[in-house]
N, C-alpha and C positions, 0 to 999 in steps of 0.2 A: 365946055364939056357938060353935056346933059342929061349920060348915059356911061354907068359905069356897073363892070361885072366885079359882082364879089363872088374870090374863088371860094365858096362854101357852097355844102347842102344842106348845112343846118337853120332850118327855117328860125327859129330865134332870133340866132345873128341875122339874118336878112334881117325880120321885123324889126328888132333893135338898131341898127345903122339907117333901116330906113326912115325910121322916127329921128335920128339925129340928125340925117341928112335929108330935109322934105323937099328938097329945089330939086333936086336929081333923081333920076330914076336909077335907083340899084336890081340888078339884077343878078341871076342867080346861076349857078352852074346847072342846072335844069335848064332852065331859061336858055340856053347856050347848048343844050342837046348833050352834054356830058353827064354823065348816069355812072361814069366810073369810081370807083375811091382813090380821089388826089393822094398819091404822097404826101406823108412825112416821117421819116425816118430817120434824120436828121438829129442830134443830139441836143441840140438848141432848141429854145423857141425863135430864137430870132431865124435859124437853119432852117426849120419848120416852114417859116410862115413867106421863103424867099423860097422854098422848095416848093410850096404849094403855087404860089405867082408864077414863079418858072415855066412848071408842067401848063396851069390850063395857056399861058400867054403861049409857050411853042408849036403846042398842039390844036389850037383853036385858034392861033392867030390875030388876036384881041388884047388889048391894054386891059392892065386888069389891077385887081389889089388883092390880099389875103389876110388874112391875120392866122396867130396861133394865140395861146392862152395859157400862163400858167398859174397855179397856185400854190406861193414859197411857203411852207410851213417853217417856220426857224428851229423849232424843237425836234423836230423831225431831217433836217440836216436839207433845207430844201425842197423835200418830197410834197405831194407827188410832183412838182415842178412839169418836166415836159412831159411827162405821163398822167396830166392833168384830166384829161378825157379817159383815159379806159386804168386810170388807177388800181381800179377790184376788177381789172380783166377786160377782154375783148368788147365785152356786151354794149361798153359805155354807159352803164347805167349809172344815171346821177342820184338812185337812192343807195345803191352799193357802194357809191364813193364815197359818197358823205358816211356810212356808215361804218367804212373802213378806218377812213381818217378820224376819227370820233374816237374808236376803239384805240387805234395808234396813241390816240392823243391822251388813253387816261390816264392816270397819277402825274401828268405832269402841269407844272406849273407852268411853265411857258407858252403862251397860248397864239401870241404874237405870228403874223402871217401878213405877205402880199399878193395880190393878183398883179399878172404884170402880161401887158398885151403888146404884140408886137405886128404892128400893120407892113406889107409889101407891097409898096407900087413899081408896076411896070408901067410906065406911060413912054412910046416913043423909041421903045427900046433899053431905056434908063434905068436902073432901078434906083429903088427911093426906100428907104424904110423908119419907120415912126415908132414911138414907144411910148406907152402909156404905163403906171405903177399907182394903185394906191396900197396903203398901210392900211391894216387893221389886225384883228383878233378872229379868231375861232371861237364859238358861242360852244355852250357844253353839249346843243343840241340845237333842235330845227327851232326856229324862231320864223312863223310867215309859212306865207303861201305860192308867194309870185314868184316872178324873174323864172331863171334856170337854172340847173347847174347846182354848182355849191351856194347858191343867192344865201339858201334858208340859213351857213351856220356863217357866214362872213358878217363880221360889224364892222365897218369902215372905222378909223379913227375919225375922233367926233361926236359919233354916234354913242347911241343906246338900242340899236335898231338893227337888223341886218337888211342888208340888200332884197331880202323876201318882202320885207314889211315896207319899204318905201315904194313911192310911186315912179310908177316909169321916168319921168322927166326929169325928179331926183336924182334917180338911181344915176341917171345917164350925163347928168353934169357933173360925177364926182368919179365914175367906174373907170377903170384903167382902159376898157373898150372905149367908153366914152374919149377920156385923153388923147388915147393916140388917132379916134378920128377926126379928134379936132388939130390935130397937127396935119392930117392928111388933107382938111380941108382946107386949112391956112394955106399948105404948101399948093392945092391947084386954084386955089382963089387968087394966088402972086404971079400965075401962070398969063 
């Protein structure tokens, strides 16, 4: 396999899976003439990210993979979890989220939080699905410049650093994205 679609159009995730994965060519739901907004509506991330594989595989006709993403706040009971992307609303704005979750977050002590990514392969008709988790903390504020998303206030366990401030290749051997596409790779490397 030398060619594989990733159900997204968030160019990040492309660049980022295609830096983990540099033997294959990832491509993109663009790339594939879909310009729609894939589902997910789905109450899971794991529902999500099989509901996204689902649509573009039926309707496009192409083996495919997807991921969804969330991030568990533990003091917050979870949140935003599968409303990870448009937490402060539609827009998706990743300064609104972080700024929401920031404010949710003050007077409390518990700071503790994970990302948890959930990859969807359809290959062959099959599906397949992979899961990535790391642990970490919520910074009291942005820390960094890079990555995307909530990058600037996550501190992995380990760390003193968040995902903003480390370098790509870092970020990507330890990120829950990172995890689960190294299982997805495992698993068509066995193939």
């Amino acid at each position: 396999m030398k060619e594989v679609i990733f159900a997204t159009s968030n160019p990040n995730k492309v660049r980022e899976v295609n830096e983990m994965l540099p033997h294959l060519s990832i491509k993109s739901l663009k790339d594939i003439g879909c310009m729609e907004e894939v589902p997910e509506t789905t109450a899971t991330i794991h529902g999500n990210a099989l509901q996204k594989a689902r649509y573009v595989s039926e309707k496009y006709k192409v083996d495919c993979f997807s991921e969804d993403t969330g991030l568990e706040v533990e003091a917050l009971n979870g949140e935003p979890g599968v409303d990870t992307a448009h937490y402060a609303g539609p827009q998706r704005s990743a300064e609104a989220n972080m700024a929401l979750l920031l404010t949710n977050l003050e007077g409390k002590g518990n700071r503790k939080a994970r990302f948890r990514t959930v990859v969807a392969l359809i290959l062959n008709g099959k599906e397949h699905q992979f899961e990535g988790v790391v642990n970490g903390t919520i910074a009291p504020q942005k820390m960094g410049d890079g990555g995307f998303g909530y990058d600037p206030i996550f501190i992995p366990d380990g760390y003193h650093i968040s995902f903003a401030e480390m370098d790509k290749y870092e970020k990507n051997k330890i990120s829950h994205r990172g995890r689960a596409i190294k299982k997805l790779m495992q698993f068509l490397n066995s193939l």
